[in-house]
Steps between C-alpha positions, in 0.01 A plus 500: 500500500539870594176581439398245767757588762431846417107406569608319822643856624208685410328226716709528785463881482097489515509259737728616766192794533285221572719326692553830768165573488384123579772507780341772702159356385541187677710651777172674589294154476812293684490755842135605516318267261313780300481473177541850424296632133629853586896421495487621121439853600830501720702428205255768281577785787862368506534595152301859533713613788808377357365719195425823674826516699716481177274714328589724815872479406631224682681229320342158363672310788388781798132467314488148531639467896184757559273284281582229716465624868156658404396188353592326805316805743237410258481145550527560948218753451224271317639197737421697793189712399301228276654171661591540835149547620386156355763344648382592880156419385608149357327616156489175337615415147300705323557795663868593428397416081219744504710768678773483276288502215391849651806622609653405101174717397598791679859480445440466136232811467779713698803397253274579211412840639880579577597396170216665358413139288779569283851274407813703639856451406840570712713713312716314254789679640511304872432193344765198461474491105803368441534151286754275553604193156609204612583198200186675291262496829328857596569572878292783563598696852154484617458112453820465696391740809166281476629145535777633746252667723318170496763301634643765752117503662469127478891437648388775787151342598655170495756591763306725680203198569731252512759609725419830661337490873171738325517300215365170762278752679323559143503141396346406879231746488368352152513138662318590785462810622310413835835238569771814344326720780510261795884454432593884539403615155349826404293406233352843409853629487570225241194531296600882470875415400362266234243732378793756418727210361257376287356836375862629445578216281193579292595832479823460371347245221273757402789748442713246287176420315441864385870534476506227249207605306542858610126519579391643759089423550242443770446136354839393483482257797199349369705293257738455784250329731391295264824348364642539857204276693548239186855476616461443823232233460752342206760508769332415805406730783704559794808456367700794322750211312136413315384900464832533299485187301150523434556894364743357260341217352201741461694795334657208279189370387392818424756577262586197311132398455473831366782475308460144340150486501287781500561887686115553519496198785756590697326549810292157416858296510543648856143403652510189285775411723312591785262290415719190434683566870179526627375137340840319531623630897258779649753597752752609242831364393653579822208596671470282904109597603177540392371840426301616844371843527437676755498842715 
């Protein structure tokens, strides 16, 4: 029995990284209705800025408040410089896929030159090492800032969407952004607002992921995107309540069918999932539309 509720916070740990990440994910789809290859690297750039600045001598928390403004700078920038322009052009659906896919590319050959292709560490010393034993259950510090974080960002977006004055602005523009326009809206203002939302909560997953781990690499939101766009299609997209539920049950799959079954397919439990989602209710478990894309 406290192997399994052990297992079950292990789960909830992993997955509240997939659950952040497939938050912002789908909060870029939800507003703008890109689906978006290149959020990975905002997380990955997250996590290498976070690194240099405590490396620099600032503390772990100071490093990670960087990490996440320049991943969210980072996610304005490739909005404005890669998308923007297709969206005054009306580029189609294919268009916003294939420049992401480029944009990803670059991003990628930039964060392996920085890091020079090799796996970095913070220094143990500014980490949160500390373990806390509760009834024979491990409680490592890290796991704790993890699933915290996750509920904190899911809690803010919530309210901020839900009941905030921007919050409808955002939601408008991704129903229609002609309509959101005509009715006083600044959409472009929006889309710019949700670019830095979206890449700041991407960043700071990337800097809990390599605080976790403590690995620092220029692939370390690959893994991220992955697990992250299962979630949100597991969840449903355009709505953050299914981003956070789907991150879980993916993050507990992960573990306990690597636990009870077999370790070597733990990534196959989570697309297996997928998969079954996909068969049973393709718009998610909490999901209200049908995918669209679009510039």
């Amino acid at each position: 029995m406290k192997l399994l509720l052990q297992q079950v916070i292990n789960g909830f740990a992993v997955g509240s990284t997939y659950a952040m990440f497939a938050m912002s994910f789908g909060l870029i789809f939800a507003t703008m209705n890109i689906l978006n290859v290149a959020h990975g690297v905002y997380a990955t750039w997250g996590a290498i800025i976070a690194w240099y600045a405590v490396t620099s001598g600032v503390s772990f928390y100071q490093g990670l408040a960087i990490g996440v403004i320049g991943a969210g700078c980072l996610g304005v920038l490739i909005d404005q410089v890669a998308f923007q322009p297709l969206r005054n052009r009306e580029g189609g659906q294919l268009g916003p896929i294939i420049t992401s896919i480029g944009a990803w590319i670059v991003m990628l050959q930039l964060a392996l030159i920085v890091t020079d292709a090799q796996i970095h560490s913070f220094p143990r010393k500014v980490l949160p090492l500390h373990t806390y034993r509760f009834w024979g259950l491990i409680l490592p510090m890290r796991q704790l800032i993890s699933i915290g974080a996750s509920v904190i960002v899911f809690l803010l977006l919530y309210f901020f969407l839900q009941r905030t004055k921007v919050g409808a602005a955002m939601r408008a523009v991704g129903a229609n952004q002609e309509s959101a326009s005509l009715s006083g809206v600044n959409a472009r203002t929006m889309i710019i607002m949700t670019s830095f939302l979206a890449g700041s909560i991407a960043g700071l997953t990337g800097v809990i992921s390599a605080m976790s781990t403590n690995n620092v690499s220029f692939t370390l939101g690959e893994g991220l995107l992955l697990k992250g766009f299962a979630a949100v299609i597991v969840g449903g997209f355009g709505d953050v309540r299914g981003a956070m539920l789907g991150g879980f049950i993916v993050g507990l799959s992960e573990v306990l069918g690597g636990q009870y079954v077999s370790n070597t397919f733990r990534d196959a439990f989570a697309f297996g999932l997928l998969l079954l989602v996909l068969i049973i209710r393709p718009k998610g478990l909490l999901g209200t539309r049908e995918v669209r894309l679009r510039a």
